[in-house]
Backbone as a chain_set.jsonl record, in Angstrom:
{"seq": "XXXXXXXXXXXXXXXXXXXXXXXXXXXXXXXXXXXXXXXXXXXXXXXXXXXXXXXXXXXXXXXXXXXXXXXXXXXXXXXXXXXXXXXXXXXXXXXXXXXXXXXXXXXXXXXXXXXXXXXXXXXXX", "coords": {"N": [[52.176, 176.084, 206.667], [51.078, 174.953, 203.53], [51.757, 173.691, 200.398], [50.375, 172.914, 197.173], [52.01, 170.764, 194.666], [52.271, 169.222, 191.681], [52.653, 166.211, 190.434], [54.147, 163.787, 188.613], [54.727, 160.37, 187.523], [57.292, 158.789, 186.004], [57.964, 156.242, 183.607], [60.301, 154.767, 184.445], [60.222, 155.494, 187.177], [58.864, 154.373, 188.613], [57.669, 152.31, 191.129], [58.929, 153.24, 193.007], [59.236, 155.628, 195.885], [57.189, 158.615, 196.547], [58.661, 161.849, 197.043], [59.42, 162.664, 200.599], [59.168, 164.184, 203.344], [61.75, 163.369, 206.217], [61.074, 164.322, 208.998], [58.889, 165.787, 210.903], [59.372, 168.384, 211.374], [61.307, 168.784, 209.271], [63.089, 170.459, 206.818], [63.384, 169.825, 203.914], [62.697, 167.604, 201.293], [63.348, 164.246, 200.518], [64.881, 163.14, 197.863], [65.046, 160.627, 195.182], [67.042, 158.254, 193.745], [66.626, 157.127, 190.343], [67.743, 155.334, 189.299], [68.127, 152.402, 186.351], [70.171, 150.683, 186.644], [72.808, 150.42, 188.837], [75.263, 153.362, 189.326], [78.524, 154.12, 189.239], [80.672, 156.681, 190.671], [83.2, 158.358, 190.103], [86.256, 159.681, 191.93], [86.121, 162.817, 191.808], [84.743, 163.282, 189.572], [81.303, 163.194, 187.803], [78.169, 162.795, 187.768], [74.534, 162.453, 186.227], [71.569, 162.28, 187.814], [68.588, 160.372, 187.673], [65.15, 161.051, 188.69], [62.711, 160.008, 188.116], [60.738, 161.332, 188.199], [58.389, 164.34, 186.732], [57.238, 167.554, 187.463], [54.967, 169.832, 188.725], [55.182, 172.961, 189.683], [53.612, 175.642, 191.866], [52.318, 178.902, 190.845], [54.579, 181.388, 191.242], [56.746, 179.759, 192.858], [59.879, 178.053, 193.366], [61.818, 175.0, 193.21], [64.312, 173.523, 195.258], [67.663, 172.122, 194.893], [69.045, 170.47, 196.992], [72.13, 169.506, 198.464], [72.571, 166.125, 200.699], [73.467, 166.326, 203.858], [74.447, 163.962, 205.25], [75.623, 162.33, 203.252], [77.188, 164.494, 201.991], [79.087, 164.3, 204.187], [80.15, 162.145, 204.78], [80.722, 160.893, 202.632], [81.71, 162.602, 200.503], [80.055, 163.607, 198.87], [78.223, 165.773, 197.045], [76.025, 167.993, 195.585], [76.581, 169.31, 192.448], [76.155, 172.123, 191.21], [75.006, 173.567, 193.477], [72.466, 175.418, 195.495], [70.375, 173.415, 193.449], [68.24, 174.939, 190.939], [64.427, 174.305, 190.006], [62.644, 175.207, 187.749], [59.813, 177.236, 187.782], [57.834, 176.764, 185.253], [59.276, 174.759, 184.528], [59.061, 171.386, 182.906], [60.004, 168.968, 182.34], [62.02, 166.145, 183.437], [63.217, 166.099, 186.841], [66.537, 165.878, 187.587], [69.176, 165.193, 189.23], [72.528, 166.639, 189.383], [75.122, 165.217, 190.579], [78.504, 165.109, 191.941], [80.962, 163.606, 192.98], [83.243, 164.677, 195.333], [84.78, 163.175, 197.034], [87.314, 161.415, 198.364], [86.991, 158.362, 197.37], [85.747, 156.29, 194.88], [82.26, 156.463, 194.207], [78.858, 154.852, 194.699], [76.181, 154.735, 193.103], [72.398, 153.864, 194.152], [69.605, 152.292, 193.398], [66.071, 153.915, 194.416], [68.149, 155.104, 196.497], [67.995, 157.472, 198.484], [69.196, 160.505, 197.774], [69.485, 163.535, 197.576], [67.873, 166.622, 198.741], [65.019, 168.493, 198.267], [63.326, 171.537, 198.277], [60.739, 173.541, 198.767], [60.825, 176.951, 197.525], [59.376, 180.392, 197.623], [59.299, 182.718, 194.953], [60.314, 186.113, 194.556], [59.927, 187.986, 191.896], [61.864, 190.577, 190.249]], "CA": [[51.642, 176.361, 205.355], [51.503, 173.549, 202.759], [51.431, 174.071, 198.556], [50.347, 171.596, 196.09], [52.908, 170.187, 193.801], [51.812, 168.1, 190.603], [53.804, 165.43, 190.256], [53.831, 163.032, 187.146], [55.612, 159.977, 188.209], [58.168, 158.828, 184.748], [57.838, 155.097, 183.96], [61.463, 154.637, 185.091], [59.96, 155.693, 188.657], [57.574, 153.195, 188.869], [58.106, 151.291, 192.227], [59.8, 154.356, 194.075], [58.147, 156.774, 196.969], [57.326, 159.775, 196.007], [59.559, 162.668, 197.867], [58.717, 162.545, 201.449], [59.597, 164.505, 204.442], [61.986, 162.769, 206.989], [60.472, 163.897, 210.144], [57.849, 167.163, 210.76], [60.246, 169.632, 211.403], [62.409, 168.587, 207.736], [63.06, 171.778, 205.368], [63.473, 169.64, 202.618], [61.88, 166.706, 201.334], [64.373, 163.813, 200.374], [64.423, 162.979, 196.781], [65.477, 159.096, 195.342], [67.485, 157.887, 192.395], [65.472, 156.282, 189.972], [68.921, 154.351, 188.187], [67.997, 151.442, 186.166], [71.471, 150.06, 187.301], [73.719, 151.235, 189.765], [76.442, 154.074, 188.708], [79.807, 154.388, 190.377], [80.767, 158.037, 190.302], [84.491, 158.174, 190.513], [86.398, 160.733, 192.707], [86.435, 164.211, 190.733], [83.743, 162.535, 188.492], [80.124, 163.672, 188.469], [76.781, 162.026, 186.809], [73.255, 163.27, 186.275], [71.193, 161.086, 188.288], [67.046, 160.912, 187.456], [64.548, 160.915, 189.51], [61.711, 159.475, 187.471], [59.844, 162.501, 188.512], [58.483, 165.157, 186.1], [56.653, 168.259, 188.274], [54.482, 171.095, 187.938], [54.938, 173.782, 190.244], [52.652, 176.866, 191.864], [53.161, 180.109, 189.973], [55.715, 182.715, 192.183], [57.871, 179.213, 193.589], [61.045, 177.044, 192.549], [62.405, 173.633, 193.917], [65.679, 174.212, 195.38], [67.537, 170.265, 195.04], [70.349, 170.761, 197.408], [72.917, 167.901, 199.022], [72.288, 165.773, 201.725], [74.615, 167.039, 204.477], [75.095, 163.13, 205.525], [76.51, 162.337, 201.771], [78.4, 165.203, 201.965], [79.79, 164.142, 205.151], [81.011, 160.88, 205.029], [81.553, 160.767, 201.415], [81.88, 163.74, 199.724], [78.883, 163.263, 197.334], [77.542, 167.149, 196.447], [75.0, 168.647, 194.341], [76.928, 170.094, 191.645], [75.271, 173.482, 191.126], [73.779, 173.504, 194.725], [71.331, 174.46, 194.692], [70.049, 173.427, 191.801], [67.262, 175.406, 190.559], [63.314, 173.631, 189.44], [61.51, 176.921, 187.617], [58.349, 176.987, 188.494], [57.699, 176.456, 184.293], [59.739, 173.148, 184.104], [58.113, 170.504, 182.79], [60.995, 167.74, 182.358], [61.899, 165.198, 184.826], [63.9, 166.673, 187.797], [67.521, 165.048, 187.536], [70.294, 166.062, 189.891], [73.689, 166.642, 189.25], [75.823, 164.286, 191.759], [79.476, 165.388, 192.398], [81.907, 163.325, 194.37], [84.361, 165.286, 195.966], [85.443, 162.503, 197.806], [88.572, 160.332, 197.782], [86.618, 156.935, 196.89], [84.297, 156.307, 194.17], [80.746, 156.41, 195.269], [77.973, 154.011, 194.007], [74.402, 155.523, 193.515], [71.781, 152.596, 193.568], [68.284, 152.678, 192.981], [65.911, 153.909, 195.491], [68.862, 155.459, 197.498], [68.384, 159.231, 198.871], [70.33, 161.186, 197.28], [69.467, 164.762, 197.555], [67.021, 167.056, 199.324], [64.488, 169.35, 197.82], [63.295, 172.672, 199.611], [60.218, 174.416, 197.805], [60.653, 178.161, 197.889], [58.587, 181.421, 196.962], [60.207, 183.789, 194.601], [59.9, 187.335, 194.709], [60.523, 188.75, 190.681], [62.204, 192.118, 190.661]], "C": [[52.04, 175.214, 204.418], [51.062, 174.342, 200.997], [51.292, 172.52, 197.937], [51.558, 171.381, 195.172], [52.375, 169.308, 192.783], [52.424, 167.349, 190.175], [53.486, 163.87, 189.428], [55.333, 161.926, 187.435], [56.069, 159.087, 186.22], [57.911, 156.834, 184.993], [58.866, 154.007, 184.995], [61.647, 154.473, 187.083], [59.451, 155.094, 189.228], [58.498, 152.244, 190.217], [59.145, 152.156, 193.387], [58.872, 155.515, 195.055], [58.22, 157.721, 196.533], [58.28, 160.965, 197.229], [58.875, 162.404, 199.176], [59.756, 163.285, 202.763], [59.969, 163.954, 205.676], [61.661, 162.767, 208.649], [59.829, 165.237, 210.04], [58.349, 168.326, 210.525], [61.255, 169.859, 209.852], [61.905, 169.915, 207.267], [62.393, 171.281, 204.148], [63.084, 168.188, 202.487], [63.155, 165.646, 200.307], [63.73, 162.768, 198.813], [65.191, 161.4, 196.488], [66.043, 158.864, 194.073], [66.385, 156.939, 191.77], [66.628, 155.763, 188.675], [68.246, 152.877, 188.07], [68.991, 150.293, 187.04], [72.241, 151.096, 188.356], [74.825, 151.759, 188.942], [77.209, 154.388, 189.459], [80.194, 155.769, 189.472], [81.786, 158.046, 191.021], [84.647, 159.655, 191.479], [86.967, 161.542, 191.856], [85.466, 163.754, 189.979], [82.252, 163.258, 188.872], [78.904, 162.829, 187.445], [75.168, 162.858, 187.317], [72.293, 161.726, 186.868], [69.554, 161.379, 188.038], [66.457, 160.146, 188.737], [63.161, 160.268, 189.581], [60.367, 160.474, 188.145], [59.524, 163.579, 187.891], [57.014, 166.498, 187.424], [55.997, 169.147, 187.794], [53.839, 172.12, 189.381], [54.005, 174.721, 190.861], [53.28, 177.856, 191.369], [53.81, 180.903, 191.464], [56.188, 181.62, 192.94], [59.005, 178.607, 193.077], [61.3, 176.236, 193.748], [63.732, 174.028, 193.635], [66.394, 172.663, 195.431], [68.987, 171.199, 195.887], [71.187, 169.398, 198.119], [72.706, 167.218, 200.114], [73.283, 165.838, 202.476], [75.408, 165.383, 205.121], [76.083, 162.366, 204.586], [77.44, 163.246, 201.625], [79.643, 164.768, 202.419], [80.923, 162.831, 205.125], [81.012, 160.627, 203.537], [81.71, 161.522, 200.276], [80.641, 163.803, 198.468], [77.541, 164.951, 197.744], [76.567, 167.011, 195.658], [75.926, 169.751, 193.213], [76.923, 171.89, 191.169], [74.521, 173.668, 192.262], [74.063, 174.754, 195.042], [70.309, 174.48, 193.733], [68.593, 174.068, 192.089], [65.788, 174.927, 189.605], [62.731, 174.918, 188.915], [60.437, 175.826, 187.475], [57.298, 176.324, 186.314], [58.661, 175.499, 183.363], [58.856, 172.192, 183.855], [58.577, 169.047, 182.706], [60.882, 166.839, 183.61], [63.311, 166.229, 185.305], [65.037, 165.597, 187.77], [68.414, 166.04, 188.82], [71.726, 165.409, 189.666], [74.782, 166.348, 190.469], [77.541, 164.853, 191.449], [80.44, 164.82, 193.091], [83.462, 164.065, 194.475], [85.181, 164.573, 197.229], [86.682, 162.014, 197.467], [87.995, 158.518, 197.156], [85.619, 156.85, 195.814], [83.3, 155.847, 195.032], [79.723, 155.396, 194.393], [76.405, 154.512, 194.209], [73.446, 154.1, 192.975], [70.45, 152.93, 193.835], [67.886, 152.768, 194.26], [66.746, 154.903, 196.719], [68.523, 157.211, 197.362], [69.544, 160.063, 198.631], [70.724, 163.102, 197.212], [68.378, 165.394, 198.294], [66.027, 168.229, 198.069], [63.465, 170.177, 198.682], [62.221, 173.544, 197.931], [60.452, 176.029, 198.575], [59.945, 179.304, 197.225], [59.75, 182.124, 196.558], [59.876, 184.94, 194.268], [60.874, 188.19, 193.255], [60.809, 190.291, 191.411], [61.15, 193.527, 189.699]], "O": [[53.118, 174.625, 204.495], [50.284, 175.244, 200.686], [51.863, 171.452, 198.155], [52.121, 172.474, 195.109], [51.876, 168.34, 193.359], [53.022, 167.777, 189.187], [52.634, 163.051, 189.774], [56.503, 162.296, 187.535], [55.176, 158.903, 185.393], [57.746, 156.248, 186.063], [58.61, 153.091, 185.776], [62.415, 153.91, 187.863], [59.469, 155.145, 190.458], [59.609, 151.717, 190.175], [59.858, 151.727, 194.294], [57.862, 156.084, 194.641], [59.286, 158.016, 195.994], [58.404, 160.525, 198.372], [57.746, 161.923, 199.078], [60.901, 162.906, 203.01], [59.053, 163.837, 206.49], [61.824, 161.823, 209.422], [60.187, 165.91, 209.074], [57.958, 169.161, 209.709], [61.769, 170.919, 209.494], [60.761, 170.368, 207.285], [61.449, 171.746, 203.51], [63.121, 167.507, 203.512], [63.81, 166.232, 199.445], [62.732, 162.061, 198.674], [65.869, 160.93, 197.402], [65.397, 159.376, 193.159], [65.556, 156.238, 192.351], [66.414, 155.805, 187.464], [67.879, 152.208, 189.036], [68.651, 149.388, 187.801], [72.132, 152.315, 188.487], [75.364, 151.084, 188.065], [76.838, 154.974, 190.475], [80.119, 155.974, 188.261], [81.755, 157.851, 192.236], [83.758, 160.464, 191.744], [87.995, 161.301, 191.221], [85.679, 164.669, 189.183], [82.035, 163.779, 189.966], [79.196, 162.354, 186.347], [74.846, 163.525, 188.301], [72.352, 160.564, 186.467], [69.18, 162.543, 188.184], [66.867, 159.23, 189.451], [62.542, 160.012, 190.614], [59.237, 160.095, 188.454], [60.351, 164.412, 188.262], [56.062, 165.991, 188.019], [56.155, 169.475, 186.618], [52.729, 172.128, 189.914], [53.072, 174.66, 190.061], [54.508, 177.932, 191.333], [53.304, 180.805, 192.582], [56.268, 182.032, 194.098], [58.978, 178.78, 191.858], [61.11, 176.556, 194.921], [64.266, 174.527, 192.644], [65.696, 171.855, 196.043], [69.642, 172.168, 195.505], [70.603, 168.316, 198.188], [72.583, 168.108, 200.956], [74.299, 165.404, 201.933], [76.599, 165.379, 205.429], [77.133, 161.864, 204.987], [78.528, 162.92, 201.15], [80.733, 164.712, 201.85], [82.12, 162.735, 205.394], [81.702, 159.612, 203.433], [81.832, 161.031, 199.154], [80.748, 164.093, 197.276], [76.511, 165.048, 198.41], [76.277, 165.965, 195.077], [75.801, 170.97, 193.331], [77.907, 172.562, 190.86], [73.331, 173.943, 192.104], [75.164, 175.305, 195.023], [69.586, 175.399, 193.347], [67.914, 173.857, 193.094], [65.927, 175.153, 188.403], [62.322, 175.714, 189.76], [60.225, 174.633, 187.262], [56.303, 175.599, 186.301], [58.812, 175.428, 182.144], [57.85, 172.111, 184.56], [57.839, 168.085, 182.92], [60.012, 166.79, 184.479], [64.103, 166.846, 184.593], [64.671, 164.43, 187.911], [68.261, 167.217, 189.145], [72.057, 164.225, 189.715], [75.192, 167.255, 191.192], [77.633, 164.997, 190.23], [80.912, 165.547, 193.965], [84.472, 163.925, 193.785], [85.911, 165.093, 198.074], [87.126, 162.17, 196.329], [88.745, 157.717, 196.598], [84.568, 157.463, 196.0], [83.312, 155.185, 196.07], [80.049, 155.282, 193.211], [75.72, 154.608, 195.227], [73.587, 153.467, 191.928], [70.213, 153.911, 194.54], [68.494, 152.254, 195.2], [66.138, 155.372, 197.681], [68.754, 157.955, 196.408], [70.594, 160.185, 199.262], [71.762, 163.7, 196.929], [67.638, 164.476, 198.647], [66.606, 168.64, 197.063], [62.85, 169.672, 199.621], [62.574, 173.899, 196.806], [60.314, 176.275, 199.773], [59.913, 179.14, 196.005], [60.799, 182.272, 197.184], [58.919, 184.924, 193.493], [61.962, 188.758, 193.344], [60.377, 190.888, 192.398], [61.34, 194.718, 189.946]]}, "num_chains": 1, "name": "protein.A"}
C-alpha cells in the first residue's frame, strides 16, 4: 500500500534528495540534514536539526521521525522525543531533535542521514 505525501521542498533544501527508502523492505524512509554549516553536538548536548522539508499529510496519518539504529549504535546520536510526532495538520518544516548520548561530540553535516521517518495511520478515540 503506498499514500501520497505533499512535500514542499524549503529553499535551505535545495540540492538535497528528497526522503527515500533504503531498500524495498525499509519501514522508514531516511530523512537528511539540511545544515547550512556543520554543527558539533557535544556529549549530553542536543540541537534541532532542519530538514528543509515542509509536508502535507493524508487526513487519519502522522510521520513518526525516529533514530537511526546505526547512529545510535556507534555514536549515541538519538531522536530526542523518539518518536517524534508530524500531525497530519503540520504545515512547518519537519526538524528533528538530535541528542547525543554519546561520550564524543558528534558533527551533523549537510546531506548526512540522520533520522528515519515511518508514516503511520491513526485511529482517534
Amino acid at each position: 500500500m503506498s499514500v501520497e505525501i505533499a512535500v514542499r521542498r524549503l529553499a535551505h533544501g535545495e540540492g538535497l534528495a528528497l526522503p527515500t527508502y533504503a531498500t524495498p523492505g525499509a519501514a522508514g524512509m531516511d530523512m537528511l540534514a539540511a545544515v547550512a554549516e556543520p554543527v558539533t553536538i557535544a556529549p549530553g548536548g542536543r540541537a534541532l536539526i532542519p530538514t528543509g522539508l515542509a509536508i502535507a499529510l493524508p487526513a487519519g496519518h502522522e510521520l513518526q521521525i525516529r533514530p537511526r539504529s546505526g547512529l545510535a549504535l556507534r555514536n549515541g546520536i538519538v531522536v530526542a522525543n523518539s518518536p517524534g510526532t508530524i500531525d497530519e495538520d503540520y504545515r512547518g518544516e519537519v526538524q528533528v531533535i538530535l541528542l547525543n548520548a554519546g561520550e564524543a561530540p558528534f558533527v551533523v553535516e549537510r546531506g548526512m542521514r540522520i533520522a528515519q521517518a515511518v508514516l503511520a495511520p491513526v485511529i482517534r478515540a
